[in-house]
N, C-alpha and C positions, 0 to 999 in steps of 0.2 A: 414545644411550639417553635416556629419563627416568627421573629419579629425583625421589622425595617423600620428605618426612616426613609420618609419619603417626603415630596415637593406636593401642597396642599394647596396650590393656587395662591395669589400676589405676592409671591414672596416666601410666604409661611413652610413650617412642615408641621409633620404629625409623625406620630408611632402608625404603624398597621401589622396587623397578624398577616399573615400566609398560607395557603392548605393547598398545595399541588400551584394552579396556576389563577386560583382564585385570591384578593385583597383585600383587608376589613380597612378600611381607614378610621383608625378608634380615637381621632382628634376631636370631630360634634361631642362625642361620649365622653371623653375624659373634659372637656371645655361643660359640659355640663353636671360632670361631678365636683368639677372647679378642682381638677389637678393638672399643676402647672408645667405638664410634661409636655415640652416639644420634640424630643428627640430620644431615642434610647440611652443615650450617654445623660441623657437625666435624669431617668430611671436608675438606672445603673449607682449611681453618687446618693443615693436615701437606700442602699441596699438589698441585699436577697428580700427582704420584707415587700421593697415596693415592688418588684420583679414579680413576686407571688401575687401580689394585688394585679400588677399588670394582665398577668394569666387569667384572673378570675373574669375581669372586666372583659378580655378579648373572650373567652369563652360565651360570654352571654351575649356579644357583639355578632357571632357568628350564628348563635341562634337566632338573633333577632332584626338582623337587618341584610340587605343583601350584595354582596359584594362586586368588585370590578375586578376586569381580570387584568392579570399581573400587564399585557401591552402595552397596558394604556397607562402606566405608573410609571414616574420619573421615581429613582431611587436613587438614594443618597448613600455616602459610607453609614453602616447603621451606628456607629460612633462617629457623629463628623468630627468632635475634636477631644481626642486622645489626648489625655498628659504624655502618654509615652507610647510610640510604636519599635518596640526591640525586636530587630530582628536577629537570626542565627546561621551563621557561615558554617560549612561544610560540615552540615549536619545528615548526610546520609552518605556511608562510605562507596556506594559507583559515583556517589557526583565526586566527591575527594578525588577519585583514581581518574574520571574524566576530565578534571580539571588538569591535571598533571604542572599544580604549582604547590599542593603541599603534601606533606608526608602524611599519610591516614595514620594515626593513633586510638587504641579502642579505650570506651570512656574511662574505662580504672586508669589508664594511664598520663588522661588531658581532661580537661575542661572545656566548655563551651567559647565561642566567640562570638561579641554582641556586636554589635552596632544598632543606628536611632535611623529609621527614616523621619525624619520633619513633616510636619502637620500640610506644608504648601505641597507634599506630594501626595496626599490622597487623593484617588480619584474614583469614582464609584461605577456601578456596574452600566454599561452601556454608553459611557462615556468616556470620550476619546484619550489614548494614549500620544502624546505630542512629543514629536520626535525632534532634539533639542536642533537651533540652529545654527549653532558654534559649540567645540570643544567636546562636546561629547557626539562618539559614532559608536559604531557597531553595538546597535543598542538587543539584549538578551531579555529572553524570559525567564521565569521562576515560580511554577506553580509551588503553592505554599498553603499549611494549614493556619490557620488563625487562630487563636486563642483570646478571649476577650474577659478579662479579669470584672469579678464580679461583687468582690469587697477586696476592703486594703487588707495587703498581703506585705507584711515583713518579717523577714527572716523564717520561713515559715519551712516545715521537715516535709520533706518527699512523700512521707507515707499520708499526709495530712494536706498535701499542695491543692490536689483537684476540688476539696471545698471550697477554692477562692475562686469557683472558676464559675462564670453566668452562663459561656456557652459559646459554640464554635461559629470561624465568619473561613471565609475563601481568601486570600491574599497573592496577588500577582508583582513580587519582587523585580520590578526593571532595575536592568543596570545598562549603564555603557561600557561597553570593555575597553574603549577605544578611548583617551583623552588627548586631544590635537592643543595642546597649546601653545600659543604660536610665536609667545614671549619668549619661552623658556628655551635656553642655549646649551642649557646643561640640565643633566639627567643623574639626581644623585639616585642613590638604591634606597630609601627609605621615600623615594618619590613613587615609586610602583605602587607600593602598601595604597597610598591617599589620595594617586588617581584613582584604583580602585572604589576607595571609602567614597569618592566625590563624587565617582560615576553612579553611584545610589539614591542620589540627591535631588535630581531635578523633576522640578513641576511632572505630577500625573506618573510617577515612576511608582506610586504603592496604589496598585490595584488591589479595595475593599469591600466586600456585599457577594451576592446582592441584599443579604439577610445575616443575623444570627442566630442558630438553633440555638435554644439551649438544652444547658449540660446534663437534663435529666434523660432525654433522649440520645445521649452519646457518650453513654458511660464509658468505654472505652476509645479515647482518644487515637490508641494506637492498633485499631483494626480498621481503617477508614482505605477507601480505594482513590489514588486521587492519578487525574489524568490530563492533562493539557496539551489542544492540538492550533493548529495556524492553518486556518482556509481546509478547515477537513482534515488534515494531516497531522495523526497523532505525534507527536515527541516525547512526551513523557509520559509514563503510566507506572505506576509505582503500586508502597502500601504505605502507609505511615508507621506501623511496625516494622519498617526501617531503619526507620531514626536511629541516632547513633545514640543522643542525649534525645528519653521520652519527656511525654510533658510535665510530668509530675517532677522528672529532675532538673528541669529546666527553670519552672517555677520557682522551685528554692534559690537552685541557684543564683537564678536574678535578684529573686528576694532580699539574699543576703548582701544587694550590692547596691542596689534602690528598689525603694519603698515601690511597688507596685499599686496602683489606685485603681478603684472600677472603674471600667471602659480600656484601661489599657489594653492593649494588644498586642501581641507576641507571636512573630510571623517566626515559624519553628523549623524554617530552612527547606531547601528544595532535594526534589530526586534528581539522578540523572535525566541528561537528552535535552538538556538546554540547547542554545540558540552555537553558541560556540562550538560542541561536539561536535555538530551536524553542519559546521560551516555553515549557516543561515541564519541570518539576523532581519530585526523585523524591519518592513517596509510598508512605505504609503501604500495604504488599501489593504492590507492585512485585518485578518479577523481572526482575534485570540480568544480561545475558551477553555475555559478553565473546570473541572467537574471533578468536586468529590461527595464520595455517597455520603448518604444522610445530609446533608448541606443542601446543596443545590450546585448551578452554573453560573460561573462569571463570564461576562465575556465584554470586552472592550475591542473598537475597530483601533485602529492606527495611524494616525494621519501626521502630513508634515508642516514642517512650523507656516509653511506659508497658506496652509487653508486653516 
């Protein structure tokens, strides 16, 4: 199934199921079974148990009442707020080779590299990416699979990772390659590394949604097609049996470093044909979409700080 959060009128949201381009809004429903879910990420924190209940309820929701179609639904990140969003640096070897800042290593011989995007950068499907208006430029894309933990996960073995998992979301990793700061006189070498890290940072930089399947429908994480294009024009088209580190060893990994909680999210690195290869970075009025199978399509416009 998918499920979202979405915008339920004065404010509020609700859960909804998904089925092509059709949307259950299962808030009446659950407000009258008197469970006190407003969002998936609350589902998600009482467990696989509530998750399964979630399923039974949307199942008879779609039998019995009749839906809106997806246009006309405002969508939310379907976790609006993550303990943790980890994402993972040069995790497919063309991106490594197209970067041409680090040496590609195959997994027996490295380990993964994390970083956190912050909660004030989610930004959900059909809502704008904002293009900062100081200090960060040449802002890139990063089509990216999502991973959305679905009980707490610590320390937990490779061969056993994917049980913790409720089910897959789309992630669009902005960065600015470019940091203008306009203080600074001097340029030491450990200042590269954390412009980098900083250019991951800003508001509306983790494109999340529009939905999460879950993981009973995507058993294999690393057969998935994912594709990302700007105003029609493909740039990246991959596989996620790419990856360099799959999910099941990513999962541990992380596991064994912080505790993993449902709803976290784990953005599992991009393919080649980002924004930098192709010397093109996004611009006001740009339209970004995002599509992998089984999932669905993201897509966020681009606009600049002064609209």
């Amino acid at each position: 199934m998918k499920f979202a959060t979405i915008e339920s009128g004065n404010g509020s949201t609700a859960i909804a199921v998904i089925s092509e381009d059709d949307v259950w809004n299962l808030g009446p429903l659950l407000h009258e079974l008197r469970l006190p879910w407003r969002d998936l990420g609350d589902v998600l924190t009482e467990g696989p148990a509530a998750l399964r209940k979630l399923a039974e309820i949307a199942e008879s929701a779609q039998r019995s009442t009749s839906p809106t179609n997806a246009s006309a639904v405002t969508f939310l990140s379907p976790v609006p707020r993550p303990a943790h969003v980890i994402a993972v640096a040069a995790n497919y070897a063309d991106h490594v080779k197209e970067s041409d800042v680090v040496e590609f290593a195959s997994p027996d011989e490295t380990s993964p590299w994390l970083f956190n995007k912050p909660q004030s950068s989610i930004n959900p499907h059909r809502s704008p990416i904002i293009l900062p208006a100081t200090i960060g430029e040449d802002i890139d894309w990063e089509a990216e699979l999502g991973v959305v933990m679905g009980a707490r996960a610590q320390a937990v073995s490779r061969e056993n990772a994917l049980d913790y998992v409720a089910g897959y979301t789309i992630v669009n990793d902005l960065s600015a390659r470019r940091m203008t700061l306009p203080e600074r006189t001097r340029l030491r070498d450990r200042d590269r590394f954390y412009d980098w890290l900083h250019g991951k940072w800003f508001d509306t930089f983790c494109c999340v949604g529009p939905w999460m399947t879950t993981a009973d429908e995507i058993p294999d994480p690393g057969a998935l097609d994912i594709a990302l294009s700007v105003n029609s024009t493909v740039y990246q088209k991959a596989s996620t049996g790419q990856m360099v580190f799959d999910v099941p060893r990513l999962i541990s990994f992380i596991s064994n470093i912080v505790t993993l909680e449902p709803g976290d999210i784990i953005a599992t690195g991009t393919p080649s044909g980002t924004g930098k290869s192709h010397g093109r970075y996004l611009r006001d009025g740009d339209q970004v979409r995002v599509e992998i199978s089984q999932i669905g399509v993201l897509e966020n416009p681009v606009r600049s700080h002064e609209r």
